[in-house]
LUMPAFI-487221 format. One record per residue: residue number from 0; x negated, y negated, z of N, C-alpha, C in turn. Coordinates in nm, 4 decimals, always signed. Example, Ala and Ser with C-alpha at 12.3 -4.5 7.8 and 13.67 -1.06 7.14 Angstrom:
% LUMPAFI-487221
+-----+----------+----------+----------+----------+----------+----------+----------+----------+----------+
:  nr :       nu :       nv :       nw :      cau :      cav :      caw :       cu :       cv :       cw :
+-----+----------+----------+----------+----------+----------+----------+----------+----------+----------+
:   0 :  -1.3190 :  +0.5690 :  +0.7800 :  -1.2300 :  +0.4500 :  +0.7800 :  -1.3200 :  +0.3300 :  +0.7800 :
:   1 :  -1.2850 :  +0.2250 :  +0.7080 :  -1.3670 :  +0.1060 :  +0.7140 :  -1.2900 :  -0.0030 :  +0.7870 :
+-----+----------+----------+----------+----------+----------+----------+----------+----------+----------+
% end
This chain:
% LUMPAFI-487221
+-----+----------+----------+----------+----------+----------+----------+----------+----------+----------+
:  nr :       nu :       nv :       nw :      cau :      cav :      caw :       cu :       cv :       cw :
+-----+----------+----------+----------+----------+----------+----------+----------+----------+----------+
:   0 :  +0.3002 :  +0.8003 :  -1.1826 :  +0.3106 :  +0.8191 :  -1.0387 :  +0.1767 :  +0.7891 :  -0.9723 :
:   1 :  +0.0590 :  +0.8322 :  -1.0619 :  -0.0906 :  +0.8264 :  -0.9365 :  -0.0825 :  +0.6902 :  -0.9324 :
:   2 :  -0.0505 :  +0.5652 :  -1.0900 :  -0.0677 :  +0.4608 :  -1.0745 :  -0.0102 :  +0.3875 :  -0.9597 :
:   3 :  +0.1063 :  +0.4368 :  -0.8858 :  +0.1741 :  +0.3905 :  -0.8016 :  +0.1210 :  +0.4138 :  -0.6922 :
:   4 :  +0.0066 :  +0.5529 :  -0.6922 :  +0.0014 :  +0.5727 :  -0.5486 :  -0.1540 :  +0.5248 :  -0.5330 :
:   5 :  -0.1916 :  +0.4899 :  -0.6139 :  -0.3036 :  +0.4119 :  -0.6443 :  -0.2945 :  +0.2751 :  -0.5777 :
:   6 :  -0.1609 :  +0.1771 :  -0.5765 :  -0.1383 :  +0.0638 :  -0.4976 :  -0.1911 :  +0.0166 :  -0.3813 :
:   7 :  -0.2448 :  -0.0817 :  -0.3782 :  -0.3156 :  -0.0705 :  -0.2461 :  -0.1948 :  -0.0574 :  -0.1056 :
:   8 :  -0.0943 :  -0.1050 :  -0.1274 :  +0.0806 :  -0.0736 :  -0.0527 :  +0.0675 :  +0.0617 :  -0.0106 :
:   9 :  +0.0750 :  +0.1493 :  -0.0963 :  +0.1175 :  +0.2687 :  -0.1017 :  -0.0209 :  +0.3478 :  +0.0102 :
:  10 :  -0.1511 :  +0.3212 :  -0.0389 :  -0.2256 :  +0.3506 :  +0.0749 :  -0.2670 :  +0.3027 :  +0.2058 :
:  11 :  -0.2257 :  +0.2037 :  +0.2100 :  -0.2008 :  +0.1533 :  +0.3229 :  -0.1098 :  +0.2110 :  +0.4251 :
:  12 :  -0.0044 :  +0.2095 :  +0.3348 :  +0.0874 :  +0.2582 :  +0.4327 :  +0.1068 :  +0.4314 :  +0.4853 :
:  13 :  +0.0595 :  +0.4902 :  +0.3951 :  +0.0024 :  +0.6341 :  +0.3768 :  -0.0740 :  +0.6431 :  +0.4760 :
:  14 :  -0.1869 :  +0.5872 :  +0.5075 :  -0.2634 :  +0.5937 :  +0.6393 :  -0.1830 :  +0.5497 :  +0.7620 :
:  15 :  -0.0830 :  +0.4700 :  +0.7819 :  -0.0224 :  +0.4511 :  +0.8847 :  +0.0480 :  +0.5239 :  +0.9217 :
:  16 :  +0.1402 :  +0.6132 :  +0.8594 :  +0.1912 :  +0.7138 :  +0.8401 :  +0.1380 :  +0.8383 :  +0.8839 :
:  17 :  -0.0045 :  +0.8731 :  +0.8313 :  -0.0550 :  +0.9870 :  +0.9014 :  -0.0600 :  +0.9580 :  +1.0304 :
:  18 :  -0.1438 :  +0.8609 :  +1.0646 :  -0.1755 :  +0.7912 :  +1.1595 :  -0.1069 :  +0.8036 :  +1.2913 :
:  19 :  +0.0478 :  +0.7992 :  +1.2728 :  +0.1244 :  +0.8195 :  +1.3827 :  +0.2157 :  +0.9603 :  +1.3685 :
:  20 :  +0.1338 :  +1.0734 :  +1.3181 :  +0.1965 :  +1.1881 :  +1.2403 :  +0.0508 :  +1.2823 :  +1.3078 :
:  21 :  -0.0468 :  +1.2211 :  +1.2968 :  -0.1351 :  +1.2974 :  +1.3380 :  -0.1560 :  +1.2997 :  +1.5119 :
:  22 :  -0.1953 :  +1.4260 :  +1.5991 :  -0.1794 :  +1.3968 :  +1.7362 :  -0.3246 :  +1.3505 :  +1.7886 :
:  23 :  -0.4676 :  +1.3487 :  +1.6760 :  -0.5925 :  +1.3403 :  +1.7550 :  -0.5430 :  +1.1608 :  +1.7850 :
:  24 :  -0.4815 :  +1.1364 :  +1.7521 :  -0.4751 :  +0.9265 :  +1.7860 :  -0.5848 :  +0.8757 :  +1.7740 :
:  25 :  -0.6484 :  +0.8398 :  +1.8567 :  -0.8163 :  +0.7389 :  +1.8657 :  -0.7494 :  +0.5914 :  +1.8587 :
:  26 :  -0.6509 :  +0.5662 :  +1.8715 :  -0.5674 :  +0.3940 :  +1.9168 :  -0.6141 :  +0.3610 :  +1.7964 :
:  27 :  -0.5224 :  +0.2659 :  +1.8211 :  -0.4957 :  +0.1229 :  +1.6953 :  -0.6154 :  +0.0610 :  +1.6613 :
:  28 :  -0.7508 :  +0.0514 :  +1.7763 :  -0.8373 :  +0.0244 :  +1.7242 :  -0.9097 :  +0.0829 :  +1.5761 :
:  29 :  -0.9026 :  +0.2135 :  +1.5816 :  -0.9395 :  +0.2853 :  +1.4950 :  -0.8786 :  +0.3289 :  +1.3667 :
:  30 :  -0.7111 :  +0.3059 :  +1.4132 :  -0.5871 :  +0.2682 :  +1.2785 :  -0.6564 :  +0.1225 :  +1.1580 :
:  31 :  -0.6627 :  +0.0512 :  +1.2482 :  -0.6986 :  -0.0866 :  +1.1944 :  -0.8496 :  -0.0934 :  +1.1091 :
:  32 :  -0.9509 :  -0.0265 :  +1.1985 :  -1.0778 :  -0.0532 :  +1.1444 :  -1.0594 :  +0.1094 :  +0.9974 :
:  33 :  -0.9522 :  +0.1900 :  +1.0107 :  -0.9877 :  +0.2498 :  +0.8424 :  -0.8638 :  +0.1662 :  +0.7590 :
:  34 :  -0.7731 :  +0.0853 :  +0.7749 :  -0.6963 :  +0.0355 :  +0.7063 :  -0.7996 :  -0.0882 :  +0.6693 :
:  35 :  -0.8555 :  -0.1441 :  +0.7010 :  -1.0071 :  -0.2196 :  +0.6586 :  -1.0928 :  -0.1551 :  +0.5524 :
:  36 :  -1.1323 :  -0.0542 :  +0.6038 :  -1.2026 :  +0.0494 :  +0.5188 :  -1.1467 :  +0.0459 :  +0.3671 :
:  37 :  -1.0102 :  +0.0944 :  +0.3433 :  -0.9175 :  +0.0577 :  +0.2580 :  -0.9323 :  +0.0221 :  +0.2036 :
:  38 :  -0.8818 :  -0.1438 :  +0.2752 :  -0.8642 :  -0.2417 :  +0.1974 :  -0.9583 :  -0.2678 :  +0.0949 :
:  39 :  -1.0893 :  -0.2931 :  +0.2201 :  -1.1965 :  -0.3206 :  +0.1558 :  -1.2404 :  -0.2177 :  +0.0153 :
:  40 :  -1.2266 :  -0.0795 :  +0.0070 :  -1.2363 :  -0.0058 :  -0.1014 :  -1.1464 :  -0.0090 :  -0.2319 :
:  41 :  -1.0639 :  -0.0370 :  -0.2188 :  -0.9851 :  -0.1169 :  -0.2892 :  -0.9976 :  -0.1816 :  -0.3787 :
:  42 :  -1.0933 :  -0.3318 :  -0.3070 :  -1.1092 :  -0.4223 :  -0.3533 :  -1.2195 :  -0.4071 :  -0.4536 :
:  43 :  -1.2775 :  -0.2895 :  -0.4219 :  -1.4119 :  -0.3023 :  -0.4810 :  -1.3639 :  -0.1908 :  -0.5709 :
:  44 :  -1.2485 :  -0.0844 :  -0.5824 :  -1.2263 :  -0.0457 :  -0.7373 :  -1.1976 :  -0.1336 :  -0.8100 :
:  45 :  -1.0706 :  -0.2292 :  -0.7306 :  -1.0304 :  -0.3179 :  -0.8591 :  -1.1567 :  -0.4085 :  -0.9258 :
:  46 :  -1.2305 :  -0.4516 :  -0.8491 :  -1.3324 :  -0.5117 :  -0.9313 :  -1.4108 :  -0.4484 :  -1.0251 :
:  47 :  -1.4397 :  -0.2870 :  -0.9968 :  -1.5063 :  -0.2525 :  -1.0632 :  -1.4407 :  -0.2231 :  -1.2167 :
:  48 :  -1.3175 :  -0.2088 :  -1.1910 :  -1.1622 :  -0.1904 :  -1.2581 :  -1.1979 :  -0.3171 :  -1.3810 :
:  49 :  -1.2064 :  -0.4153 :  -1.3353 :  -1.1739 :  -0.5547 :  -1.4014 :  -1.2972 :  -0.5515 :  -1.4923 :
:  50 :  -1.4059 :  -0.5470 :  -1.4366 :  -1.4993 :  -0.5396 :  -1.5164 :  -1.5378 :  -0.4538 :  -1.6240 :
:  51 :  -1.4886 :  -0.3515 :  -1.6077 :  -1.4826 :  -0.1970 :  -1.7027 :  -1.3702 :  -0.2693 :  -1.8435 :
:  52 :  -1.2726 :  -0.2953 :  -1.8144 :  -1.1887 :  -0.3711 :  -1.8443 :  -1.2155 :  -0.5243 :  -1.9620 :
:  53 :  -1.3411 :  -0.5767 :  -1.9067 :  -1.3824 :  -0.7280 :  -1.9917 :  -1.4952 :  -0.6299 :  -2.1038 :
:  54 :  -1.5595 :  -0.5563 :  -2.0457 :  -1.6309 :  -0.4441 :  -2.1786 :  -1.5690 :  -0.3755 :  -2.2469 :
:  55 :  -1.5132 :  -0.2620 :  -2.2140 :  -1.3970 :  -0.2272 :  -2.3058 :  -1.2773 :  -0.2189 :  -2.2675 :
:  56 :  -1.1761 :  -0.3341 :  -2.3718 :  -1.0352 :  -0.3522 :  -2.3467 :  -0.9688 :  -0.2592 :  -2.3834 :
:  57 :  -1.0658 :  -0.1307 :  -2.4344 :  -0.8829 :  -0.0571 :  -2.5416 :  -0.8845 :  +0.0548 :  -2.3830 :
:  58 :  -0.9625 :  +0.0029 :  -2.2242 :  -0.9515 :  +0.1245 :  -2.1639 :  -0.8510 :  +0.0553 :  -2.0555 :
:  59 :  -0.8224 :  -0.0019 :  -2.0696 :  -0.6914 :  -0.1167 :  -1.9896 :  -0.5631 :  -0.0019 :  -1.9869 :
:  60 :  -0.4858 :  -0.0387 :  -1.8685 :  -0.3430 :  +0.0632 :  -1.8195 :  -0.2697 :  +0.0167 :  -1.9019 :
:  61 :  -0.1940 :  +0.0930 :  -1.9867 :  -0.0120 :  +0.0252 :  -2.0082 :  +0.0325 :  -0.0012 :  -1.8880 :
:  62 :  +0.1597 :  -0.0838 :  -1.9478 :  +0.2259 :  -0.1321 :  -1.8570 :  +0.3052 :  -0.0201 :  -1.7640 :
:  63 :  +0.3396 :  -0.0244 :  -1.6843 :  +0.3990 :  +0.0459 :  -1.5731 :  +0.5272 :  +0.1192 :  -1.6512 :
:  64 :  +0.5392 :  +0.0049 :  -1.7384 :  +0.7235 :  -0.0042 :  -1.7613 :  +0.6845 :  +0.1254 :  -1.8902 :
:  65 :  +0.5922 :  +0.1141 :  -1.9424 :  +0.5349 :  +0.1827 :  -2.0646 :  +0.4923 :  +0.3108 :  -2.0490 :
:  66 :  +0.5284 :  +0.3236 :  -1.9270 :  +0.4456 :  +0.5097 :  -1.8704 :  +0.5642 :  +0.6050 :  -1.8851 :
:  67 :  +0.5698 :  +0.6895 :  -1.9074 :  +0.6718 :  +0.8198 :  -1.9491 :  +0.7569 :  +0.8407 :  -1.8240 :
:  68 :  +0.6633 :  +0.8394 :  -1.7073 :  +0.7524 :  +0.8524 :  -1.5556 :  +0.7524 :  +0.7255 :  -1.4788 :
:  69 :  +0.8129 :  +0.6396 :  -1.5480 :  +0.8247 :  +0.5311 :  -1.5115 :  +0.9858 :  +0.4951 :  -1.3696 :
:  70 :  +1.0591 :  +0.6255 :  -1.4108 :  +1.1989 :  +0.6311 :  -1.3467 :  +1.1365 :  +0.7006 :  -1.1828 :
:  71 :  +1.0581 :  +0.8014 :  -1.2245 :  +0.9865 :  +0.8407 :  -1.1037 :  +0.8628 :  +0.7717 :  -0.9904 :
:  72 :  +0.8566 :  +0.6408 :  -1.0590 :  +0.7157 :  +0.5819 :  -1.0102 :  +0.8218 :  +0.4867 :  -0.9393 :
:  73 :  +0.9179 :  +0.4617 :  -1.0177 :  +0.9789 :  +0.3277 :  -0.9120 :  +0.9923 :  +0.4217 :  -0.7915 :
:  74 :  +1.0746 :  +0.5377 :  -0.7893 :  +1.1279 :  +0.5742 :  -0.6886 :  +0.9964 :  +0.5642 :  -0.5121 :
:  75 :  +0.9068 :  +0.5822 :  -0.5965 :  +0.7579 :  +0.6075 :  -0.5461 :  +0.7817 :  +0.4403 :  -0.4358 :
:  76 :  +0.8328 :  +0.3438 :  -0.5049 :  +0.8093 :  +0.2102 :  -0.4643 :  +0.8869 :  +0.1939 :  -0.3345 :
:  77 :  +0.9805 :  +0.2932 :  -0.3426 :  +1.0870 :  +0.2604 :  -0.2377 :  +1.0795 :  +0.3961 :  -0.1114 :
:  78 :  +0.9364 :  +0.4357 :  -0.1213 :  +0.9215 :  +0.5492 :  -0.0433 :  +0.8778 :  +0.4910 :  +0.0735 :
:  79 :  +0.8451 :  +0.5515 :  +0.2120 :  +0.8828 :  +0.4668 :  +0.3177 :  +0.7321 :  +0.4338 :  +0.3432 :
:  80 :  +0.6251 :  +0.5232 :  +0.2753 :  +0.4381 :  +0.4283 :  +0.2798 :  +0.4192 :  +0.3246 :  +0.1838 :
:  81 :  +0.4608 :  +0.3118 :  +0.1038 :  +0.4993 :  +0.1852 :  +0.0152 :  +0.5566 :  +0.0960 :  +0.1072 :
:  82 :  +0.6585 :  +0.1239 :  +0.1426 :  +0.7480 :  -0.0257 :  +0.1921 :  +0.6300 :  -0.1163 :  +0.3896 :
:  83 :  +0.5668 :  +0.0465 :  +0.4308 :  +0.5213 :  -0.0224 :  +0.5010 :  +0.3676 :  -0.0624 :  +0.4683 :
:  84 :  +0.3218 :  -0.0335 :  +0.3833 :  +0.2003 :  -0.1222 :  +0.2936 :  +0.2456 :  -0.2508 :  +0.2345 :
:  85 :  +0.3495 :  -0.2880 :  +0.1878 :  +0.3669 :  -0.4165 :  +0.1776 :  +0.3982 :  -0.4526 :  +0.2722 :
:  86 :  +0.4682 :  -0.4452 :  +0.4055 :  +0.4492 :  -0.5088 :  +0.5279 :  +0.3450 :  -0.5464 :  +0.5650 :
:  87 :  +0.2320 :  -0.4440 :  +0.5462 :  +0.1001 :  -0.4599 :  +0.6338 :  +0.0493 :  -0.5758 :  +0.5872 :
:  88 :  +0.0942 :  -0.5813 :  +0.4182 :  -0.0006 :  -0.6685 :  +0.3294 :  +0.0405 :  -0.8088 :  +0.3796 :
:  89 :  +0.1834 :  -0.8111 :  +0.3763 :  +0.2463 :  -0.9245 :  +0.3584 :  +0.2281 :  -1.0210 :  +0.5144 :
:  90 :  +0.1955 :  -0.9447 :  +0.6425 :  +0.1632 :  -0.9835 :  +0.7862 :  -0.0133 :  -1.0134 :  +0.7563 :
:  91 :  -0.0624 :  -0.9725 :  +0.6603 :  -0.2102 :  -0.9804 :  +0.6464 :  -0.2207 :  -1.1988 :  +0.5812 :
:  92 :  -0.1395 :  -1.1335 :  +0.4820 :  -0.1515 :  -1.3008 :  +0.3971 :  -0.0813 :  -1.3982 :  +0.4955 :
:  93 :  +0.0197 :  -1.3966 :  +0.5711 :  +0.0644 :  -1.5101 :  +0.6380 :  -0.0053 :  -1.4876 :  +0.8126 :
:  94 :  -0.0784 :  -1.4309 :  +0.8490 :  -0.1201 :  -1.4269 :  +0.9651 :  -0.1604 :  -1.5729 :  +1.0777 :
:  95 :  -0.1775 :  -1.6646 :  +0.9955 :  -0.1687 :  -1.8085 :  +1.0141 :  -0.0474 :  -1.7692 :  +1.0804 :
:  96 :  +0.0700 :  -1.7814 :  +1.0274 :  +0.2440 :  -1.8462 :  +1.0468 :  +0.3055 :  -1.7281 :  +1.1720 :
:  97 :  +0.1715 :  -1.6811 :  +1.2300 :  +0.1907 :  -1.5456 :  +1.3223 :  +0.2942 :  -1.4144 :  +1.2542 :
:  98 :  +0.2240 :  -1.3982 :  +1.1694 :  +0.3059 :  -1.2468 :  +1.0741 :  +0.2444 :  -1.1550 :  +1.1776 :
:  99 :  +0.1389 :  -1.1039 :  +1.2172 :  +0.0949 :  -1.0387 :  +1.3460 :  +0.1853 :  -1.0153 :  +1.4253 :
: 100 :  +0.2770 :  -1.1097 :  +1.4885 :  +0.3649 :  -1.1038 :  +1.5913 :  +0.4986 :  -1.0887 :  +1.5685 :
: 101 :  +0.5145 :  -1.0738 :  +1.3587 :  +0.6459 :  -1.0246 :  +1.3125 :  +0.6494 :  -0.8938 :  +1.2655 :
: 102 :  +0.5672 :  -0.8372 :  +1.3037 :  +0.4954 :  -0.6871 :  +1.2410 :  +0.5754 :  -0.5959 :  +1.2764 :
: 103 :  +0.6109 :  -0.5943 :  +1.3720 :  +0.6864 :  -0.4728 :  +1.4552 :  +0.7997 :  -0.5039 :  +1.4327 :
: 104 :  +0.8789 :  -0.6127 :  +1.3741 :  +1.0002 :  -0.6226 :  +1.3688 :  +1.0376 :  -0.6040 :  +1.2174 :
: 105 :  +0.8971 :  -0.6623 :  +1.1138 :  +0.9284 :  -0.5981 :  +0.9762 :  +0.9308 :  -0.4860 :  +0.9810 :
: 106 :  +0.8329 :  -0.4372 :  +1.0228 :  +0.8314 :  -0.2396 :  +1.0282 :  +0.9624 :  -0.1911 :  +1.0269 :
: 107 :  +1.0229 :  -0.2070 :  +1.2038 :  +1.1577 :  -0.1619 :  +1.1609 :  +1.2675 :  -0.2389 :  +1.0725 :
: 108 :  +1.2524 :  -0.3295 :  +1.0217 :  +1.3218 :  -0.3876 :  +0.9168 :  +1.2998 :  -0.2317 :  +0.7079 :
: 109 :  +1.2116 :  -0.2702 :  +0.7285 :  +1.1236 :  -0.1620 :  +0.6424 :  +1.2048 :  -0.0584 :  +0.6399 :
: 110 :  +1.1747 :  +0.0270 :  +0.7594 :  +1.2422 :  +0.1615 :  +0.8077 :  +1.4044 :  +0.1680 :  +0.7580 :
: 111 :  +1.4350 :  +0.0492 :  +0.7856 :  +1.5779 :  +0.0750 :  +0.7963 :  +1.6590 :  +0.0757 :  +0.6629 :
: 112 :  +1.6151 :  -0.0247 :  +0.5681 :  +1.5808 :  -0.0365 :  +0.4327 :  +1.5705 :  +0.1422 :  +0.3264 :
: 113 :  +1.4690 :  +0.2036 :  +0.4555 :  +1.4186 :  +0.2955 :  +0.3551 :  +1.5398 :  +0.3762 :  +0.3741 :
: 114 :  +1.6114 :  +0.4524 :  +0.5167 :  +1.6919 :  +0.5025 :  +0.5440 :  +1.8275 :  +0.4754 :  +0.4247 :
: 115 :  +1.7974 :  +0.3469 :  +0.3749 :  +1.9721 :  +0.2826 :  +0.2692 :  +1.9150 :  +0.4038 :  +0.1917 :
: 116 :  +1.7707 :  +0.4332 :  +0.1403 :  +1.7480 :  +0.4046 :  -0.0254 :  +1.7485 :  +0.5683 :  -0.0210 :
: 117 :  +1.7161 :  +0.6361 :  +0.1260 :  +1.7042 :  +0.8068 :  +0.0644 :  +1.8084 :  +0.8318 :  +0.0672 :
+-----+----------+----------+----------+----------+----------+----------+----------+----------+----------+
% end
């Protein structure tokens, strides 16, 4: 399960979530610049991750599929900060093709999705 919530998806969307759950607000400016924060931290476990990893290999994850709560981690995938962390991600990589301006319509696409799955 932490591995799942470890995803950069899953925290992403976890902060968006508080985000509009919490009443101090401080606008989207300030949503955006810690989902940055994030990201950016993230990036710099996994690297540090990878490298720990090329020194000693026997400290590498099993596979997902190989973890004992593996029935419970999917469920994790289809929880509704997961589904909108891969939105965020997925409007991040095509932002060229204006994913920015499909954001609000994946979201509730997302939402509605999650509503099938609880």
């Amino acid at each position: 399960i932490e591995r799942v919530k470890n995803h950069l998806a899953y925290k992403l969307g976890q902060t968006v979530i508080d985000f509009t759950n919490s009443s101090s607000g401080g606008g989207y400016i300030a949503l955006f610049k810690k989902l940055y924060k994030i990201k950016k931290q993230h990036k710099k476990e996994q690297k540090i991750y990878q490298q720990t990893i090329q020194v000693f290999p026997q400290l590498k994850y099993p596979s997902l599929e190989a973890c004992s709560d593996y029935e419970q981690a999917l469920r994790y995938k289809f929880h509704l900060s997961y589904m909108l962390g891969e939105v965020l991600i997925k409007a991040y990589q095509t932002w060229y093709t204006g994913g920015g301006f499909k954001l609000k319509n994946n979201i509730k696409k997302a939402n509605k999705e999650f509503q099938i799955f609880r």
